[in-house]
mmCIF file of the N, C-alpha and C atoms, coordinates in Angstrom:
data_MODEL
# 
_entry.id   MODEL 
# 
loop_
_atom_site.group_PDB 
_atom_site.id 
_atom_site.type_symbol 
_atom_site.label_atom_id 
_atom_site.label_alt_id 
_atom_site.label_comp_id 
_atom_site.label_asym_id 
_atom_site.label_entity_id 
_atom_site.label_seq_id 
_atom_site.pdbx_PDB_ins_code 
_atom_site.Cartn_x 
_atom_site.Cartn_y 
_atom_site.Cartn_z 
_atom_site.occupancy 
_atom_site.B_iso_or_equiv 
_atom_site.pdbx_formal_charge 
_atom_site.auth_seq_id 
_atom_site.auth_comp_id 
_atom_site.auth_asym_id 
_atom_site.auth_atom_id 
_atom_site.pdbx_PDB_model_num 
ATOM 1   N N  . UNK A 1 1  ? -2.364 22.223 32.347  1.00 0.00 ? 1  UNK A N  1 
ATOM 2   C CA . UNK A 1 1  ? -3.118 21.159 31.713  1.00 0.00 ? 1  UNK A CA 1 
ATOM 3   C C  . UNK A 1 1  ? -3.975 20.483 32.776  1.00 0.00 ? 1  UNK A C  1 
ATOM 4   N N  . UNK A 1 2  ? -5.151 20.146 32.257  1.00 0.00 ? 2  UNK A N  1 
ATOM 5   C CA . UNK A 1 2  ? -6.424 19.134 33.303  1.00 0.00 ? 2  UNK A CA 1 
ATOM 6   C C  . UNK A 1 2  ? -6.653 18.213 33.099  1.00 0.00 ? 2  UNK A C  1 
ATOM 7   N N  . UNK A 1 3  ? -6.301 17.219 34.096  1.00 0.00 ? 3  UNK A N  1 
ATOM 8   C CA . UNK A 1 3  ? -6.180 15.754 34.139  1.00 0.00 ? 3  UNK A CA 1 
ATOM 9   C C  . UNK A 1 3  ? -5.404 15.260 32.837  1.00 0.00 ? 3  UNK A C  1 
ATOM 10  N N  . UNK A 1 4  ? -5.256 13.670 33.029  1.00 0.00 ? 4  UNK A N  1 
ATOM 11  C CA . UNK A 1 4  ? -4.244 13.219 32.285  1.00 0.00 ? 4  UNK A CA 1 
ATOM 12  C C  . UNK A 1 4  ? -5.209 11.714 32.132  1.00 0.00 ? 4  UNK A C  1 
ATOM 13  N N  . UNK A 1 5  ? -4.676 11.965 30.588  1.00 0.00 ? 5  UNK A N  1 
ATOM 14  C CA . UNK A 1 5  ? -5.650 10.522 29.698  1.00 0.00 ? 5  UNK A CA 1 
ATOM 15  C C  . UNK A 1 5  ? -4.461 9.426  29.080  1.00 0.00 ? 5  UNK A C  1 
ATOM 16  N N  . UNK A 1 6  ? -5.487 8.252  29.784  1.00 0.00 ? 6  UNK A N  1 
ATOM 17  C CA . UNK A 1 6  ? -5.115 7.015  29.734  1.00 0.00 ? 6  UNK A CA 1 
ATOM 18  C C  . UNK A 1 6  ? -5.587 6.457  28.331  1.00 0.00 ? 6  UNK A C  1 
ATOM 19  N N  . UNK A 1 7  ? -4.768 5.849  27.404  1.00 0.00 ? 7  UNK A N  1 
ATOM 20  C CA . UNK A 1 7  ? -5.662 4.891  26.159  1.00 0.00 ? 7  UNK A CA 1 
ATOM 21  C C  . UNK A 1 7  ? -5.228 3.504  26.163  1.00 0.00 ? 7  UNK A C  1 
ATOM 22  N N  . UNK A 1 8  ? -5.876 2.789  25.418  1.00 0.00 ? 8  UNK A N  1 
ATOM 23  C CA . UNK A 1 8  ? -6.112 1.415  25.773  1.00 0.00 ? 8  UNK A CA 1 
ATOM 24  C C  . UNK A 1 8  ? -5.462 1.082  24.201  1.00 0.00 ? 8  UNK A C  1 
ATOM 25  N N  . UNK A 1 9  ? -4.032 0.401  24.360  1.00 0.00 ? 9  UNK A N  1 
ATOM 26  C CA . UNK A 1 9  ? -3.731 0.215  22.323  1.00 0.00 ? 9  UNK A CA 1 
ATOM 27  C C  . UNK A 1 9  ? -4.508 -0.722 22.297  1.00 0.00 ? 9  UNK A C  1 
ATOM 28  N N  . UNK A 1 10 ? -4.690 -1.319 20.413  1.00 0.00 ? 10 UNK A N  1 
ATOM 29  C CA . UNK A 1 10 ? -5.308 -2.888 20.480  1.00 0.00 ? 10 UNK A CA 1 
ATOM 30  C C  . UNK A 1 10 ? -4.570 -4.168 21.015  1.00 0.00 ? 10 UNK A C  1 
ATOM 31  N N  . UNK A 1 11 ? -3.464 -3.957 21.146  1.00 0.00 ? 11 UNK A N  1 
ATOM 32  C CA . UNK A 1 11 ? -3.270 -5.462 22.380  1.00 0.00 ? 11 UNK A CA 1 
ATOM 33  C C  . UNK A 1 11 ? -3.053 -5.069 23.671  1.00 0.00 ? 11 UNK A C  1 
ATOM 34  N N  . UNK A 1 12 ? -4.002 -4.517 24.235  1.00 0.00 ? 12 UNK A N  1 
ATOM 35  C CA . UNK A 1 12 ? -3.854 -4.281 25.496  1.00 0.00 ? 12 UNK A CA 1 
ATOM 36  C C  . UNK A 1 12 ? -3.472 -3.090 26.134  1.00 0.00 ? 12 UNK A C  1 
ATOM 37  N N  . UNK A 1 13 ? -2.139 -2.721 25.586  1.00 0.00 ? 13 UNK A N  1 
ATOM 38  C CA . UNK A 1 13 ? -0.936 -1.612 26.603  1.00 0.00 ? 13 UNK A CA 1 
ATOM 39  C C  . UNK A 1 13 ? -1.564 -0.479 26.776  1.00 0.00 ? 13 UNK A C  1 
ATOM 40  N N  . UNK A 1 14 ? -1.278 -0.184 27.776  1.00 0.00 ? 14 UNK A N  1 
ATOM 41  C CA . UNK A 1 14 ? -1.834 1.121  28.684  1.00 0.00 ? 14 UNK A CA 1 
ATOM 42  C C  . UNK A 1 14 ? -0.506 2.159  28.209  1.00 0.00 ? 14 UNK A C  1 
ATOM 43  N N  . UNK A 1 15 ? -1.141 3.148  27.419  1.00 0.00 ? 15 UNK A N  1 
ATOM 44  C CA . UNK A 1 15 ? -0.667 4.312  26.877  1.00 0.00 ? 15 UNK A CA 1 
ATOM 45  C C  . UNK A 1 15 ? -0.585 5.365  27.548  1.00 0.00 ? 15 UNK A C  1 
ATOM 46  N N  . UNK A 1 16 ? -0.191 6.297  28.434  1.00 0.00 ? 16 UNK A N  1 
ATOM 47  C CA . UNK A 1 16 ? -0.110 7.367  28.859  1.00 0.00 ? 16 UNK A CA 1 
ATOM 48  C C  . UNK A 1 16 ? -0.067 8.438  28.606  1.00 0.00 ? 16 UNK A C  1 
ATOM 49  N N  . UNK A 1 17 ? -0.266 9.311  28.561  1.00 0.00 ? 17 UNK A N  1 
ATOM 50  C CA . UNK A 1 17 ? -0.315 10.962 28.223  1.00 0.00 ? 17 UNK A CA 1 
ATOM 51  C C  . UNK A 1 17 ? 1.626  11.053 28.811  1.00 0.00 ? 17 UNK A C  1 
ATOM 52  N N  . UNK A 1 18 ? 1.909  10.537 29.471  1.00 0.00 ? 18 UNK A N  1 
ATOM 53  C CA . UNK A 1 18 ? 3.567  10.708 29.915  1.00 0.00 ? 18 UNK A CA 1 
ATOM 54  C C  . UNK A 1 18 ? 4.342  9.792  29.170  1.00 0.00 ? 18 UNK A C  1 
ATOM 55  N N  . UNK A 1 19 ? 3.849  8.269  28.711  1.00 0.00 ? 19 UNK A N  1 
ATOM 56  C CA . UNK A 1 19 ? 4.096  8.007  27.656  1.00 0.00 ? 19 UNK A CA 1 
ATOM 57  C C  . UNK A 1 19 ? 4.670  8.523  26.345  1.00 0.00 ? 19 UNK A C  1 
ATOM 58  N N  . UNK A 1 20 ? 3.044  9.344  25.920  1.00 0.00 ? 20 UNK A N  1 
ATOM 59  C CA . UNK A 1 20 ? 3.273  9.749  24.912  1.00 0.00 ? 20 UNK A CA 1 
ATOM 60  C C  . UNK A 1 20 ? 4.114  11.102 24.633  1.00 0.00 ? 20 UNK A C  1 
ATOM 61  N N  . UNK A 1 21 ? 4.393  11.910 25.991  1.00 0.00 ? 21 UNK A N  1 
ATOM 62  C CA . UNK A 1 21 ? 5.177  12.972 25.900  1.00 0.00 ? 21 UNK A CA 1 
ATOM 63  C C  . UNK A 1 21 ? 6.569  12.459 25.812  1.00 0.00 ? 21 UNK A C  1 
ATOM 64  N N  . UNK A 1 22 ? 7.056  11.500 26.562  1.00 0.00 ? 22 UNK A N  1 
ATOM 65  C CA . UNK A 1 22 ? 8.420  10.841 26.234  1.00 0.00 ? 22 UNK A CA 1 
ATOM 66  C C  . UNK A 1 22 ? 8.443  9.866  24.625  1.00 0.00 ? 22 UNK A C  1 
ATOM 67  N N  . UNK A 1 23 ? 7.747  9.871  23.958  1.00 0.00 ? 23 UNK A N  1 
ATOM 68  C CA . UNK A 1 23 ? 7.625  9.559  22.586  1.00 0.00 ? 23 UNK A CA 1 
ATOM 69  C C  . UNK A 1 23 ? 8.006  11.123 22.107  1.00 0.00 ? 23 UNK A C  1 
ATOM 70  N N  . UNK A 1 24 ? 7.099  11.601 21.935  1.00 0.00 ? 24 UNK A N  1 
ATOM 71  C CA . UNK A 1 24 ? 6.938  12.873 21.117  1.00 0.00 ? 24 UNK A CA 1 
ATOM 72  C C  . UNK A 1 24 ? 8.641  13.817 21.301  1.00 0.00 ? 24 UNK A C  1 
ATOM 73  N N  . UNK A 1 25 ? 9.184  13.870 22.785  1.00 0.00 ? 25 UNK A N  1 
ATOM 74  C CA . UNK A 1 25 ? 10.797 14.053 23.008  1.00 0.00 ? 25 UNK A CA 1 
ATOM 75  C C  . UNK A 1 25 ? 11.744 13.328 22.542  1.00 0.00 ? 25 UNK A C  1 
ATOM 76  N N  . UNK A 1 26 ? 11.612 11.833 21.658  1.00 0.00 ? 26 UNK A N  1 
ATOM 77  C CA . UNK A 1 26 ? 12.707 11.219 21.537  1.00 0.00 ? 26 UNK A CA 1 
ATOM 78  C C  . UNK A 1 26 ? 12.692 11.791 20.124  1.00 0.00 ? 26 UNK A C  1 
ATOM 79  N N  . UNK A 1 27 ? 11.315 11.936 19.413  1.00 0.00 ? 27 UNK A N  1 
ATOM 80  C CA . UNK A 1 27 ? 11.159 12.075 18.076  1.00 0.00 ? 27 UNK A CA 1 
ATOM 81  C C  . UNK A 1 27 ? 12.016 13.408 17.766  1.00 0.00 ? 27 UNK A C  1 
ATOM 82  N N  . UNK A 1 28 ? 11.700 14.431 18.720  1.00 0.00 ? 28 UNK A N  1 
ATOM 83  C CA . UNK A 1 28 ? 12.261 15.820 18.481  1.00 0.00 ? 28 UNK A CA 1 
ATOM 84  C C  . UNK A 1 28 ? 13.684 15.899 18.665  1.00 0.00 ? 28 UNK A C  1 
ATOM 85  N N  . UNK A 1 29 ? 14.131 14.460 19.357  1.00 0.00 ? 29 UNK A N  1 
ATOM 86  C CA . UNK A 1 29 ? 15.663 14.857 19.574  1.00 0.00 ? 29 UNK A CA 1 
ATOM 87  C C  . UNK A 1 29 ? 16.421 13.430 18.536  1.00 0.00 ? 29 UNK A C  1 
ATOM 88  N N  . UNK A 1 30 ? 15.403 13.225 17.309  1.00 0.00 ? 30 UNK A N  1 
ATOM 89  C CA . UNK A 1 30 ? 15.954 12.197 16.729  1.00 0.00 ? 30 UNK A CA 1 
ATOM 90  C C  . UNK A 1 30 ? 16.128 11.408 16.855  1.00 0.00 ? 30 UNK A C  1 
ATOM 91  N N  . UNK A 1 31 ? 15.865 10.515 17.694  1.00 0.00 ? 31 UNK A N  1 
ATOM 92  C CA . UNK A 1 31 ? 16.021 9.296  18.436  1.00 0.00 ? 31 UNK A CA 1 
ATOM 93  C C  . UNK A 1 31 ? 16.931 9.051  18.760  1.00 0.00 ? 31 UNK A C  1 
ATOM 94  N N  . UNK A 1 32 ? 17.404 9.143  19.714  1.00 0.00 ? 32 UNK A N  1 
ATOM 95  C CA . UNK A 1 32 ? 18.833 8.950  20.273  1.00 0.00 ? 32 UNK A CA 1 
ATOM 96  C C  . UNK A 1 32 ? 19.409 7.991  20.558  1.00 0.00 ? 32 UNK A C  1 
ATOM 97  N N  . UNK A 1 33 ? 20.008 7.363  20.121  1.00 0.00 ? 33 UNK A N  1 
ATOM 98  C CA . UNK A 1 33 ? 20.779 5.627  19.954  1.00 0.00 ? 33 UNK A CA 1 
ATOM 99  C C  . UNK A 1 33 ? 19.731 4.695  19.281  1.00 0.00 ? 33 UNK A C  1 
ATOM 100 N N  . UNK A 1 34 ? 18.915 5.150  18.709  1.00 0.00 ? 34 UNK A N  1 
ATOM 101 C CA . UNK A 1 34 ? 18.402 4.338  18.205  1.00 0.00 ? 34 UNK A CA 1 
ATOM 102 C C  . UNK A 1 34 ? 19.268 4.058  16.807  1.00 0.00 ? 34 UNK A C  1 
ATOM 103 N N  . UNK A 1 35 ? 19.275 2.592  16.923  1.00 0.00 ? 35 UNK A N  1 
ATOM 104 C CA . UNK A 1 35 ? 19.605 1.632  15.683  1.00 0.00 ? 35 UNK A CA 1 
ATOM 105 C C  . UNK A 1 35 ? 18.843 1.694  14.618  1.00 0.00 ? 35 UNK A C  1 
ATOM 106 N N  . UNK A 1 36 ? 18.946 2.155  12.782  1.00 0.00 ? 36 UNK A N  1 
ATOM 107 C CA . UNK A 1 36 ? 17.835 1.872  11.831  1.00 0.00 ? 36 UNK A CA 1 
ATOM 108 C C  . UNK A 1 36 ? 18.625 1.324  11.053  1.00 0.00 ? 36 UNK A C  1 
ATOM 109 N N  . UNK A 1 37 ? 17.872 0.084  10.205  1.00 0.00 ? 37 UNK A N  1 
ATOM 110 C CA . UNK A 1 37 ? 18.186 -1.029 9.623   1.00 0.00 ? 37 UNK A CA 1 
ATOM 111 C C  . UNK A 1 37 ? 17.116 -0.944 8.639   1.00 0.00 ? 37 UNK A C  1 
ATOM 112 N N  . UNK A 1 38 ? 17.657 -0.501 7.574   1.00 0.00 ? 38 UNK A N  1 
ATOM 113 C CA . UNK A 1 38 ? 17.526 -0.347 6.263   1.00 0.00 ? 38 UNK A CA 1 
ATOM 114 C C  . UNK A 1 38 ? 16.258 -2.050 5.498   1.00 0.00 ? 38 UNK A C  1 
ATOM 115 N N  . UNK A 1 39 ? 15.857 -1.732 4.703   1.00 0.00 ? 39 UNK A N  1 
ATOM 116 C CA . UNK A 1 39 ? 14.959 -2.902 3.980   1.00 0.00 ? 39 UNK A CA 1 
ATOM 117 C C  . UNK A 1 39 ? 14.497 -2.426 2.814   1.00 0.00 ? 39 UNK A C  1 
ATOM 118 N N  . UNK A 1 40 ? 13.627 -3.199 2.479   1.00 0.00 ? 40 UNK A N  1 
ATOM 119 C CA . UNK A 1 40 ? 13.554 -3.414 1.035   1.00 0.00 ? 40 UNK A CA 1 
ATOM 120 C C  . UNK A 1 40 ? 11.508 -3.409 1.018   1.00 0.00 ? 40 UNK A C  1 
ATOM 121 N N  . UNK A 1 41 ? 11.397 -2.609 0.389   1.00 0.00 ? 41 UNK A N  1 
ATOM 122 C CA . UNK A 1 41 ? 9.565  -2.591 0.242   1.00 0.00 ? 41 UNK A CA 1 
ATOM 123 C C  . UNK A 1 41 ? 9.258  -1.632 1.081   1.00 0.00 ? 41 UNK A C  1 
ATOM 124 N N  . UNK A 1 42 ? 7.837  -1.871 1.415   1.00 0.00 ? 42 UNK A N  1 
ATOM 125 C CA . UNK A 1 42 ? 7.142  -0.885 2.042   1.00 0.00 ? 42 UNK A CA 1 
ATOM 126 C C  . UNK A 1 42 ? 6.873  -1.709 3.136   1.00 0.00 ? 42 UNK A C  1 
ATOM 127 N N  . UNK A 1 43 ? 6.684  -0.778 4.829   1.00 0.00 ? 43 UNK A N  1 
ATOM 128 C CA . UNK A 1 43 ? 6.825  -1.438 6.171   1.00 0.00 ? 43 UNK A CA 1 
ATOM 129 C C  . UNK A 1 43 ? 5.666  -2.169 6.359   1.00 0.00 ? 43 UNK A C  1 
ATOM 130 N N  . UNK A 1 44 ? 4.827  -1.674 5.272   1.00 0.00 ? 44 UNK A N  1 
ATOM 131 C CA . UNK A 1 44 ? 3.140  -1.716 5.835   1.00 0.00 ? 44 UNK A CA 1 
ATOM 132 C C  . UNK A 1 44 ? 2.559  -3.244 5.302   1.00 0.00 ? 44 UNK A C  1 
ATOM 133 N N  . UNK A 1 45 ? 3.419  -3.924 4.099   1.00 0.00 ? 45 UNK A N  1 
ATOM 134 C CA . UNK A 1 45 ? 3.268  -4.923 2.972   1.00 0.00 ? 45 UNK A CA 1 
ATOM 135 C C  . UNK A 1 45 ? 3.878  -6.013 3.768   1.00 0.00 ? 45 UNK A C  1 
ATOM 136 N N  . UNK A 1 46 ? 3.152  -7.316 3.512   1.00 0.00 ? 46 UNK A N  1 
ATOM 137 C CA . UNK A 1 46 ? 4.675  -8.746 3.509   1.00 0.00 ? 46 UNK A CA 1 
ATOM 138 C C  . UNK A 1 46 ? 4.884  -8.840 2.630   1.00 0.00 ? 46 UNK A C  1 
ATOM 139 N N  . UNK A 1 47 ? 4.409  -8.508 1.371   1.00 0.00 ? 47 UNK A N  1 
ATOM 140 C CA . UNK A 1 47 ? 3.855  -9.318 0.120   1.00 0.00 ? 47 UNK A CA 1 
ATOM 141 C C  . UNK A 1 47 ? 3.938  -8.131 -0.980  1.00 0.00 ? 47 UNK A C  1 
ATOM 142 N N  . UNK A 1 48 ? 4.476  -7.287 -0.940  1.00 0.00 ? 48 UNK A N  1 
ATOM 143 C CA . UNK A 1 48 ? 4.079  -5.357 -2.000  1.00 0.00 ? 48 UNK A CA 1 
ATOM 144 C C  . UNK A 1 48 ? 4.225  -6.580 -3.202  1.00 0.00 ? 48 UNK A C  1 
ATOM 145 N N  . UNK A 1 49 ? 3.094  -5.514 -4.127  1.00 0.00 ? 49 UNK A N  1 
ATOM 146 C CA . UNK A 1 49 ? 3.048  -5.852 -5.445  1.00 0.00 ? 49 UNK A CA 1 
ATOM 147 C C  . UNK A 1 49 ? 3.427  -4.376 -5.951  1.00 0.00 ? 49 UNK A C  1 
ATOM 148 N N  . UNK A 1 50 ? 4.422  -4.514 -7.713  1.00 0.00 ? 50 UNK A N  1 
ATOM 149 C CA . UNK A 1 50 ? 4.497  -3.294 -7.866  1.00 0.00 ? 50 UNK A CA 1 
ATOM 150 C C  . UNK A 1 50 ? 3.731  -2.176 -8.372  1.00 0.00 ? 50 UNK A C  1 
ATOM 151 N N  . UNK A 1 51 ? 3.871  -0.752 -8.089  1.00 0.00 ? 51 UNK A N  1 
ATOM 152 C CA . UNK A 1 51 ? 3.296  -0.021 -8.527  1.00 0.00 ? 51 UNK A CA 1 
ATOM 153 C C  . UNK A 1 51 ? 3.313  -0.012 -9.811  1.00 0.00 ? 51 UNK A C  1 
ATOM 154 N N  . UNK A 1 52 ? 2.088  0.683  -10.840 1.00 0.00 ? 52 UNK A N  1 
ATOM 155 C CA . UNK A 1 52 ? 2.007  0.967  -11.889 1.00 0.00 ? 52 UNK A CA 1 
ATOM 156 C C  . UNK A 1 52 ? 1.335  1.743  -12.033 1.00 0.00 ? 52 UNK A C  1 
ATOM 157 N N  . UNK A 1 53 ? 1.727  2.723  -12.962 1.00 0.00 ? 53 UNK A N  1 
ATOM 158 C CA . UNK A 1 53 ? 1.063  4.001  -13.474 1.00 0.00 ? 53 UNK A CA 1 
ATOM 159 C C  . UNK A 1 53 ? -0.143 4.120  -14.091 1.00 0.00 ? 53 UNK A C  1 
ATOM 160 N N  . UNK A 1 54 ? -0.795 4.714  -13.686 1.00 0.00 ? 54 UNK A N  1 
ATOM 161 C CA . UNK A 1 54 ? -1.869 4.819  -14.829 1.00 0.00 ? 54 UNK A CA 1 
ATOM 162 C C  . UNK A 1 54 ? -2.628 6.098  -14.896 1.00 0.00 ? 54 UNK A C  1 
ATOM 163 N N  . UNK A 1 55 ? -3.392 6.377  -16.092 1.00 0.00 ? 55 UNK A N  1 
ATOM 164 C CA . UNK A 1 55 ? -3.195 7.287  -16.722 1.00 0.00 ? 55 UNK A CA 1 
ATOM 165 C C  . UNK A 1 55 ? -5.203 7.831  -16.108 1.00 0.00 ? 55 UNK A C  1 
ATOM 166 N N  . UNK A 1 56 ? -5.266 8.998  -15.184 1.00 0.00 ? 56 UNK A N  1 
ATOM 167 C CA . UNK A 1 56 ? -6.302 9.759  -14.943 1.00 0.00 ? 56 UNK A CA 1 
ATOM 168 C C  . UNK A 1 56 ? -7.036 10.728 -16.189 1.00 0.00 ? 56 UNK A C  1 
ATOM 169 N N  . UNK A 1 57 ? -6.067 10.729 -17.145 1.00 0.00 ? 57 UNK A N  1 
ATOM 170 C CA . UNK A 1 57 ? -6.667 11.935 -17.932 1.00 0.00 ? 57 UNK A CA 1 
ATOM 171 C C  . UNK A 1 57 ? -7.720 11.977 -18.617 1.00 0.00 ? 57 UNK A C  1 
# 
């Protein structure tokens, strides 16, 4: 591999290409001790409103 890229997140943090390879290894090994704590809605919402169906046909 040639050279190694730096990214800039939006608050600041300096992202690494070694970074992101030690991301991409925890993912493949399941995260290992990581703690998950269950919730209610969607991660992306404060506020979800519910879905409703509707009809394309």
């Amino acid at each position: 591999m040639t050279g190694r890229t730096t990214y800039i997140a939006e608050n600041g943090a300096e992202i690494t290409d070694e970074l992101v390879d030690r991301w991409d290894e925890e993912a493949e090994n399941g995260f290992p001790g990581a703690e998950v704590t269950p919730f209610e809605g969607r991660a992306w919402e404060t506020a979800p409103e519910p879905l409703e169906p509707h009809d394309d046909a």
